[in-house]
C-alpha positions in Angstrom: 33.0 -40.3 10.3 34.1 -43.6 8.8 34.9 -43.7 5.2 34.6 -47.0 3.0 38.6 -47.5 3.4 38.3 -47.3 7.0 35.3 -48.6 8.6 34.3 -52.5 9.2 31.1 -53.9 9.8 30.0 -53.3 13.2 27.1 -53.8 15.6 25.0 -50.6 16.6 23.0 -50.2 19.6 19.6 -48.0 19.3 17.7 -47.6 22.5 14.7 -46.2 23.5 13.6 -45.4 27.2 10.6 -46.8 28.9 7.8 -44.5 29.3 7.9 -44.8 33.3 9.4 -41.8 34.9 10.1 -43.6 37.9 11.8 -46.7 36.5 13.1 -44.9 33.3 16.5 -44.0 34.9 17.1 -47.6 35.6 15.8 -48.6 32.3 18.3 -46.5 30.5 21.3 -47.1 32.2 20.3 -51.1 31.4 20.1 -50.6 28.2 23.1 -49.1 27.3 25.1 -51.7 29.9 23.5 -54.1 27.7 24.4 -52.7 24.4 27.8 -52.2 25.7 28.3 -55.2 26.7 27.1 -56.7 23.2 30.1 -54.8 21.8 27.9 -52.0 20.2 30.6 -49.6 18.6 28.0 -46.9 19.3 24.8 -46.2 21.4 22.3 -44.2 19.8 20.0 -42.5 23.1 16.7 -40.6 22.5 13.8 -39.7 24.8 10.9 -39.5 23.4 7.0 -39.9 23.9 5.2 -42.5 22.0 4.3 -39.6 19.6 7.7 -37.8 19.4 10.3 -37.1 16.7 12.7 -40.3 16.6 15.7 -38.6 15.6 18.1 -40.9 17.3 17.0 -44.1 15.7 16.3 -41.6 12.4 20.7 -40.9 13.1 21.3 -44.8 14.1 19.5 -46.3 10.9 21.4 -43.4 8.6 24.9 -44.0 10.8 24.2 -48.1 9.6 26.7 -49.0 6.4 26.1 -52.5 4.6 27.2 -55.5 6.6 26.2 -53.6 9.7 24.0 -54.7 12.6 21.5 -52.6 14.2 21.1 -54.2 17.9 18.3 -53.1 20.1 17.5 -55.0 23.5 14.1 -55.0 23.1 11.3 -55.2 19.7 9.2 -52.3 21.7 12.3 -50.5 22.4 12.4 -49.9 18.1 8.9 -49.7 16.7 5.5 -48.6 17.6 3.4 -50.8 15.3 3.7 -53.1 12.7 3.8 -50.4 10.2 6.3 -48.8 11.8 8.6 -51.8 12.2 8.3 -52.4 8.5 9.4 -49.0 7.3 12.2 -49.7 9.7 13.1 -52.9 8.2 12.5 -51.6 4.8 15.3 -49.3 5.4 18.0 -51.6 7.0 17.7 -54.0 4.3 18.1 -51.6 1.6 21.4 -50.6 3.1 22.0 -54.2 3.8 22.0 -54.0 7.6 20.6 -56.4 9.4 18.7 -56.1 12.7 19.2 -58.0 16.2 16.8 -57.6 18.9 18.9 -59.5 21.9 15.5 -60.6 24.5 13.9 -62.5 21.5 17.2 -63.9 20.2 16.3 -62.6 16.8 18.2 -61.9 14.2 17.5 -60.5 10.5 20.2 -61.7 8.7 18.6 -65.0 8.7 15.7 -66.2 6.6 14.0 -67.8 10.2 15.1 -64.5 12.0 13.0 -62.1 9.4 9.7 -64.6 10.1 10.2 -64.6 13.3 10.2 -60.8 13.9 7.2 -60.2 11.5 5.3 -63.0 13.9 6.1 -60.8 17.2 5.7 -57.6 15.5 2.0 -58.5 15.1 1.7 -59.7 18.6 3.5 -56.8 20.3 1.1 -54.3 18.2 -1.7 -56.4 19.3 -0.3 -56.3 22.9 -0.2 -53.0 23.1 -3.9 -52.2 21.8 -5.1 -54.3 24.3 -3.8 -52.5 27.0 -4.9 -49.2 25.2 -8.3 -50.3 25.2 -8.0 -51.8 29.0 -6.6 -48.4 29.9 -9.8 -46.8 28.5 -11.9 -48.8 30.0 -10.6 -47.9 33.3 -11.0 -44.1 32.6 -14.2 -44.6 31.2 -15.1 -46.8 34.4 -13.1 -43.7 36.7 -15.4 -41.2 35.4 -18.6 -43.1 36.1 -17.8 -43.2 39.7 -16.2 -39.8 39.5 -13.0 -40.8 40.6 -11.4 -39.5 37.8 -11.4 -36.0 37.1 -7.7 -35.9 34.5 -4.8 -33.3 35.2 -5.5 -30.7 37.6 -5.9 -27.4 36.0 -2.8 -26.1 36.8 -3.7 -22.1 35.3 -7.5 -22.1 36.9 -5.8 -22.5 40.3 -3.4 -19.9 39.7 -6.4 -17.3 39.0 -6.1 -15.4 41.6 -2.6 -14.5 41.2 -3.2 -14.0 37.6 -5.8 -11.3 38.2 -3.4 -9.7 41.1 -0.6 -9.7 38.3 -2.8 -7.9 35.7 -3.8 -4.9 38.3 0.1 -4.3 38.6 0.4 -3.3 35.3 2.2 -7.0 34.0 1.6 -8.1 30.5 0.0 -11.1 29.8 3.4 -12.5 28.7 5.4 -11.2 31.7 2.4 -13.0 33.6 2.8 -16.3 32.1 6.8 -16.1 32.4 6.5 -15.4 36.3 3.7 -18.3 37.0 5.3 -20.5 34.2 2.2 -21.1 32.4 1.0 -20.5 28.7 -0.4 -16.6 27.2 -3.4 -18.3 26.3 -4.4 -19.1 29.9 -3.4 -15.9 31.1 -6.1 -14.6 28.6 -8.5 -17.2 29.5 -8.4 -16.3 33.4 -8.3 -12.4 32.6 -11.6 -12.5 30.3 -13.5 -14.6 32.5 -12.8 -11.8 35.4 -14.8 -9.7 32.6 -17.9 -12.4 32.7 
């Protein structure tokens, strides 16, 4: 841990991975060549849903001393929303760190580089609505054709075995251990044998 006597401003790197399983591999190791290559003096990783805990960037942003620099490759790498981006700001500039995010060229510690990332804060939000509401559309449209019938019930299939289980004597527990599904389902498949 650096003390005041011995650490020096530095640049940080906080990533995030994209939410593609496919291309997330990729996605990461980019990242941190990227930060590395900026000279980050640490890389902060987390992997996270949209929805998850952000401990990393909770660490990164608490790991920041004044005069530091918080670099992330990317503005939807850091925030989800506006909102979110403010609180985020909020925080660096209290500590007086600023914030660099290297595809925009943007940079915090100026007056232009705060204005700037408000700006595409509000059109990345906006962005990403959009394609929340395109991506509804297309389910709603799915289901009206009945193309799209969601996750495959992966406990309903399993029924069968579920039942055979139960006759051995298993508990409802040992049952959802062995066929790596929830208690709940278990229960669900075993009182619908009663119906």
């Amino acid at each position: 841990m650096r003390t005041p006597e011995s650490w020096t401003p530095a640049d940080l790197g906080a990533r995030r991975p994209t939410p593609d399983a496919y291309e997330q591999e990729a996605g990461l190791d980019a990242q941190i060549r990227a930060l590395t290559a900026l000279g980050c003096e640490r890389v902060f990783r987390e992997q996270v849903s949209a929805f998850g805990q952000r401990t990393a960037l909770q660490e990164a942003v608490a790991f920041c001393r004044e005069g530091d620099t918080l670099v992330v490759t990317k503005l939807d790498r850091l925030a989800r929303s506006v909102t979110h981006l403010g609180s985020i700001l909020l925080e660096l500039e209290t500590k007086g760190v600023a914030l660099r995010i290297e595809n925009l060229g943007v940079d915090t510690s100026t007056p232009t580089g705060k204005l700037m990332l408000n700006v595409l804060g509000g059109v990345a939000q906006f962005e990403r609505e959009m394609m929340l509401e395109r991506q509804c559309e297309g389910i709603a449209k799915a289901k009206a054709k009945g193309a799209y019938k969601g996750r495959k019930p992966t406990a309903r299939a399993k029924s069968a075995e579920i039942k055979a289980l139960a006759a051995e004597g298993l508990s409802m527990a040992a049952i959802a251990a062995r066929l790596g599904i929830g208690k709940g389902s278990v229960h669900r498949a075993l009182s619908a044998k009663a119906e």
